[in-house]
FIROPA-408657 format. One record per residue: x, y, z of N, C-alpha, C in turn; residue in three letters. Coordinates in Angstrom, 3 decimals. Atoms other than C-alpha are relative to their C-alpha. Example, Ala and Ser with C-alpha at 12.3 -4.5 7.8 and 13.67 -1.06 7.14 Angstrom:
2
       nc1       nc2       nc3      cac1      cac2      cac3       cc1       cc2       cc3  res
     0.890    -1.190     0.000    12.300    -4.500     7.800     0.900     1.200     0.000  ALA
    -0.820    -1.190    -0.060    13.670    -1.060     7.140    -0.770     1.090     0.730  SER
This chain:
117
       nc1       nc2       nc3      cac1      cac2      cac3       cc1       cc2       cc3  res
     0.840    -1.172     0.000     0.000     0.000     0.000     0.890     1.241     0.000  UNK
    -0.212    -1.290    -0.096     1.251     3.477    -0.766    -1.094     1.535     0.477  UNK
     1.023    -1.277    -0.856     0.043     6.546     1.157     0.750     1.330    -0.877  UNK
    -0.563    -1.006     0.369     0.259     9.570    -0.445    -0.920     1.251     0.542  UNK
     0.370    -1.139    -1.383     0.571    13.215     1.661    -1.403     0.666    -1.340  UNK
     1.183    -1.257     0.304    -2.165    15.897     0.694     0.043     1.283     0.848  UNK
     0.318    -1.661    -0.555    -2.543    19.736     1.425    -1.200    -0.367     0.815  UNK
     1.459     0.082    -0.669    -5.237    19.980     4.079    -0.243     1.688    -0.012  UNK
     1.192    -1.356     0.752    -5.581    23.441     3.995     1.502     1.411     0.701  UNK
    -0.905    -1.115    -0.745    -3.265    26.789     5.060    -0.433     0.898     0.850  UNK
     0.549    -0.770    -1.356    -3.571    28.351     8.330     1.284     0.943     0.722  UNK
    -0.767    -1.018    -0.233    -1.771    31.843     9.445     0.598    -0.482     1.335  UNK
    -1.361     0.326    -0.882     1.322    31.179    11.565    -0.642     0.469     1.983  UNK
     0.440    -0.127    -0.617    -0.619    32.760    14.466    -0.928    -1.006     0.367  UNK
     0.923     0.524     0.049    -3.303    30.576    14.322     0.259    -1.631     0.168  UNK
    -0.478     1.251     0.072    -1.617    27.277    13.969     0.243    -0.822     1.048  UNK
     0.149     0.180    -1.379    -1.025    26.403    17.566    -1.375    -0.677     0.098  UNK
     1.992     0.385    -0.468    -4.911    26.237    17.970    -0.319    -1.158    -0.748  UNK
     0.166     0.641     0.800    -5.124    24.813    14.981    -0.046    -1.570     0.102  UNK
     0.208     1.327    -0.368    -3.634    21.604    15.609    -0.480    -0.817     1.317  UNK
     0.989     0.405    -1.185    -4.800    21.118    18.990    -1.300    -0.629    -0.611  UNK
     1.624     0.491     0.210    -8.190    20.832    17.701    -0.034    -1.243    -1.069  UNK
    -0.159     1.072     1.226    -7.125    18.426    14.525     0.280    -1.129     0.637  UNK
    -0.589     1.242    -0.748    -5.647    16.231    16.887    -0.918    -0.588     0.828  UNK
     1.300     0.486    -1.079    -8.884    15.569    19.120    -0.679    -0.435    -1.314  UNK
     1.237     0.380     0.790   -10.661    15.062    15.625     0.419    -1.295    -0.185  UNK
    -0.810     1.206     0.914    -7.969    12.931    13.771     1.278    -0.692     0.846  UNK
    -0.785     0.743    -0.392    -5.669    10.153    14.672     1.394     0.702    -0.634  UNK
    -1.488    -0.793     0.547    -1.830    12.178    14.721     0.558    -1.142     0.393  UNK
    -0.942     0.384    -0.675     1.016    10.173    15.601     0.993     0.591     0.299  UNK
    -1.154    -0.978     0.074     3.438    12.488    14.948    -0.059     1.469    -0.759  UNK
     0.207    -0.957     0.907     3.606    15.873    13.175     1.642     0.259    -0.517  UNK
    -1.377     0.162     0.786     6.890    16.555    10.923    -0.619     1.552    -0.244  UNK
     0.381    -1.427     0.267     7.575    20.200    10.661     1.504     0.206    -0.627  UNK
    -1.246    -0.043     1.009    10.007    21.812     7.908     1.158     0.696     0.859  UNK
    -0.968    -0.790    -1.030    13.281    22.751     9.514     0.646     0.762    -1.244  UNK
    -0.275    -0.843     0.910    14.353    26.132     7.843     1.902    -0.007     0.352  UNK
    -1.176    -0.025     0.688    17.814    25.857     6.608     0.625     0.949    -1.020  UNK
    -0.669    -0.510     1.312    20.108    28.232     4.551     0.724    -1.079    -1.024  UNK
    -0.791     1.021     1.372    22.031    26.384     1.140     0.982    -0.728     0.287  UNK
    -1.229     0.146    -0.594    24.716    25.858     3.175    -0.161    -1.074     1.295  UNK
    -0.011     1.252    -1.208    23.349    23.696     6.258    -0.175     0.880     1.058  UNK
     0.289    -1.116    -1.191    23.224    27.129     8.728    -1.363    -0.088    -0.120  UNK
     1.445     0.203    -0.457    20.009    27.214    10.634    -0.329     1.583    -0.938  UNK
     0.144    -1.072     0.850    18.088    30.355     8.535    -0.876     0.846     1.147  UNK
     0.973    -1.183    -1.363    16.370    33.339    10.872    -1.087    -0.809     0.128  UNK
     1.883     0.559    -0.775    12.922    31.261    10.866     0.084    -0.655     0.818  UNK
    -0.238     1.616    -0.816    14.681    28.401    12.895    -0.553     0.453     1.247  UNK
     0.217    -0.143    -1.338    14.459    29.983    16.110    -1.498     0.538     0.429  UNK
     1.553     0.506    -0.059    10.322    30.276    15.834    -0.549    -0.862    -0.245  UNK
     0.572     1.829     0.152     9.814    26.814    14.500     0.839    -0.155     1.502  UNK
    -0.318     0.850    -1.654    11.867    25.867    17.913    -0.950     0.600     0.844  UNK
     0.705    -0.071    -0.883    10.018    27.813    19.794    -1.540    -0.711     0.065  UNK
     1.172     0.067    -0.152     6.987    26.945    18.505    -0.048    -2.371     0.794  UNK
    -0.489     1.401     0.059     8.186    23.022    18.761     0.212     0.070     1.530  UNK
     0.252     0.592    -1.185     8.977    23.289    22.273    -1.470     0.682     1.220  UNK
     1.311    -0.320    -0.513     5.681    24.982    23.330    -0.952    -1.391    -0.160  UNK
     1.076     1.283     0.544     4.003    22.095    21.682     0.377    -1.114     0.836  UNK
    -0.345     1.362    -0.974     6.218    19.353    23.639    -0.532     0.582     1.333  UNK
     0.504    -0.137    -0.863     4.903    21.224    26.566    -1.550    -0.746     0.098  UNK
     1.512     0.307     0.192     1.314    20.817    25.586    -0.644    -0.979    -0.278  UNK
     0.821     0.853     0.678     0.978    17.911    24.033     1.372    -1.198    -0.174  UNK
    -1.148     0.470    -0.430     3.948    16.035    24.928    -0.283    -1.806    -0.226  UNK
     0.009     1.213     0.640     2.324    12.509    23.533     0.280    -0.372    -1.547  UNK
    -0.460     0.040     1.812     2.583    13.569    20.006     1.343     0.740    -0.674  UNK
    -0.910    -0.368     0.389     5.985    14.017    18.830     0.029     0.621    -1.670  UNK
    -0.350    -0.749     0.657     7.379    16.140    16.544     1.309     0.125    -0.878  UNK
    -0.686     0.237     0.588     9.748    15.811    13.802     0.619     0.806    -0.873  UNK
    -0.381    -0.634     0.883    12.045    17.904    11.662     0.590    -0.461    -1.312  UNK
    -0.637     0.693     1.373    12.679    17.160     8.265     0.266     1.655    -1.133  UNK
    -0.502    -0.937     0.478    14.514    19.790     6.004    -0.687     0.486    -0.955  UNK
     0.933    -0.640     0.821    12.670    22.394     4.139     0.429     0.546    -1.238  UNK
    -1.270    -0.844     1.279    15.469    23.602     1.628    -0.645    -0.414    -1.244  UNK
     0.395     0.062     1.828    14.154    23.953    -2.065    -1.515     0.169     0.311  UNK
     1.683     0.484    -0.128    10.330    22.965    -1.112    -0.576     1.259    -0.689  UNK
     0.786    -0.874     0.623     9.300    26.552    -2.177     0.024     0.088    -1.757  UNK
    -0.602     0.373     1.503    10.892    26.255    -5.358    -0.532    -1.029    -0.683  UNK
     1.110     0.713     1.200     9.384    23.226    -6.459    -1.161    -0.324     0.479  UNK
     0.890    -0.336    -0.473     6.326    24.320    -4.635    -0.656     0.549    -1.674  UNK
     0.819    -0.866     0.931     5.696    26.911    -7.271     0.510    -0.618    -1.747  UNK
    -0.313     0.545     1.333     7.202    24.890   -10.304    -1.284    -0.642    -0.218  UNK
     1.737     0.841    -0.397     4.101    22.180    -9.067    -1.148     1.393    -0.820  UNK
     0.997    -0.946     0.126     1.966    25.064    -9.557    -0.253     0.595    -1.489  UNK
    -0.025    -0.382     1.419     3.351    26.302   -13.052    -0.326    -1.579    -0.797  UNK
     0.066     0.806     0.680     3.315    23.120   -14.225    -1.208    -0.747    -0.149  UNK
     1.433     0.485     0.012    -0.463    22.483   -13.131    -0.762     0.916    -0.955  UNK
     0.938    -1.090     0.938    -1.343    25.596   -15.248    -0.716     1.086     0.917  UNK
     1.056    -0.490    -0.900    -2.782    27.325   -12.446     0.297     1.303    -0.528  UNK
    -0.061    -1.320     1.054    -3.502    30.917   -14.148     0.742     1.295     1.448  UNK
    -1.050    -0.813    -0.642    -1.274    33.933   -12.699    -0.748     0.660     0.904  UNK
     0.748    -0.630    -1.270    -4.392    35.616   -11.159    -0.184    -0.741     0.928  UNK
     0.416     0.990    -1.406    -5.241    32.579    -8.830     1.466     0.130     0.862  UNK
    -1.256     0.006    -0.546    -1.203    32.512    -8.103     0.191     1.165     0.829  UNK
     0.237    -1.276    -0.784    -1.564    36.184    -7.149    -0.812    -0.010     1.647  UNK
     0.743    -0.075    -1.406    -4.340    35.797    -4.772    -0.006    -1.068     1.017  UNK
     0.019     0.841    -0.745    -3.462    32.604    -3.542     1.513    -0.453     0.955  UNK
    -1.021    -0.053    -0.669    -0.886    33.465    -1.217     0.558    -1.376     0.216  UNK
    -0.070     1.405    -0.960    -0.935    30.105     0.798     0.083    -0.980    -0.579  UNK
    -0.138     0.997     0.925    -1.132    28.056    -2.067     1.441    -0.969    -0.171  UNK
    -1.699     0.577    -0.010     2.936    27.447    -2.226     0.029    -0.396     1.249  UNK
    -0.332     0.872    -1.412     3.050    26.744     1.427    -0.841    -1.113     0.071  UNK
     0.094     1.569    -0.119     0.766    23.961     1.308     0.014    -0.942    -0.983  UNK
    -0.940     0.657     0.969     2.048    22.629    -1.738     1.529    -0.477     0.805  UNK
    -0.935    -0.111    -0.984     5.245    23.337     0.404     0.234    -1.456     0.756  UNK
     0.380     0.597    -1.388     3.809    21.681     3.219     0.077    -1.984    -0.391  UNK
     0.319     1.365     0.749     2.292    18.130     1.043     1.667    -0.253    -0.545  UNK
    -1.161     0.359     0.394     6.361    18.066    -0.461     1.178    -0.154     0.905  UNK
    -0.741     0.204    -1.053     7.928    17.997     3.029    -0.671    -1.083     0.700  UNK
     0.540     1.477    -0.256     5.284    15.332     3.802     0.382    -0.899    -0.057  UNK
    -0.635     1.089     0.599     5.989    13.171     1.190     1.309    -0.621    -0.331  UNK
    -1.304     0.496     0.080     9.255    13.335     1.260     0.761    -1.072     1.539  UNK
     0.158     0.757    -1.596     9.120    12.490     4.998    -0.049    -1.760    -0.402  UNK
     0.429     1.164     0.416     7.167     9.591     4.252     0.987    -1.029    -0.885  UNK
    -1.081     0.773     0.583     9.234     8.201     1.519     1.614    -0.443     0.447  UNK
    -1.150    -0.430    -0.627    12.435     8.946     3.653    -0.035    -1.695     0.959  UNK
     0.194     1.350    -1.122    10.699     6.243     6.290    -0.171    -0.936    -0.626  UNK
    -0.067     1.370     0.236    10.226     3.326     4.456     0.710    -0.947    -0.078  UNK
């Protein structure tokens, strides 16, 4: 059987906290895998030190469902290639800010995933 990831939906960096709390009472988590921001080079990149924070707020809170980093380097890049290459027209690209991050998001999944087998 192959599992393959999916976008569930994009939710503002503020908001995300809450967010999964509540996903996690709906749906069976085991783990959550979050992109660890990296410069080209292997140096942690300025976002690192708010994904940690947010990462050890969460082991506070919820300290049964672990949390995983898997490297985020390129993902935007062939985030929005995905996107050219679906045809998606330049006005939707415009207004659809969030669109590349959970494209993003589904290509740090699956790579996860494939990583574990």
């Amino acid at each position: 059987m192959q599992i393959i990831a999916n976008g569930l939906t994009t939710v503002e960096t503020k908001n995300l906290f809450d967010f999964l709390c509540k996903y996690i009472k709906q749906e069976e988590v085991e783990r959550l895998i979050i992109g660890k921001p990296m410069q080209l080079d292997g140096k942690p990149s300025e976002n690192l030190a708010r994904v940690e924070n947010f990462v050890r707020r969460w082991q506070k809170a919820q300290p049964a469902i672990p949390i995983e980093y898997y490297d985020e380097r390129f993902t935007s890049v062939l985030a929005q290639r995905v996107i050219l290459e679906a045809g998606v027209k330049k006005k939707t690209r415009r207004e659809n800010k969030g669109l590349v991050d959970e494209i993003s998001a589904t290509i740090i999944l699956q790579d996860y995933m494939n990583s574990t087998k």
